[in-house]
C-alpha positions, 0 to 999 in steps of 0.5 A: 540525505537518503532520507529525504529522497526515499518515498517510505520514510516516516510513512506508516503501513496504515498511511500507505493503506488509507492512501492507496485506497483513496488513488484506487477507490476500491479493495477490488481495485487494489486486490487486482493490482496486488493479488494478496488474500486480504485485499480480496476476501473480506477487505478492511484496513485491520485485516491488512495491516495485520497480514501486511505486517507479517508478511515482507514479500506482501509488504514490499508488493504493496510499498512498491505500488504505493510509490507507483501511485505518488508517481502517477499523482505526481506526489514524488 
């Protein structure tokens, strides 16, 4: 029921990540979007997931565009 309608779930961290950076094309595009010190200070995959996965208030910031840019791919 809530499930289905909610964007995130069975989703991973990495999934969000590797698809925001397909949408965006760049770490820079996404460190304007997001201003986060792991998308602007040498950017990798690893790097952040390891802060995102830390951090909750970084996390959310990045979930929130993720479901900005499935809207915007009319993915949702």
């Amino acid at each position: 029921m809530h499930q289905k309608s909610d964007p995130l779930h069975g989703v991973t961290l990495a999934q969000i990540l590797e698809f925001l950076l397909a949408h965006y094309k760049t770490f820079d595009a996404l460190g304007q979007l997001v201003n986060i010190k792991c998308f602007k200070e040498n950017p990798s995959i690893k790097s952040s997931l390891n802060f995102l996965r830390k951090t909750p208030w970084a996390r959310e910031k990045v979930e929130m565009l993720y479901i900005k840019a499935l809207r915007d791919s009319k993915k949702l």
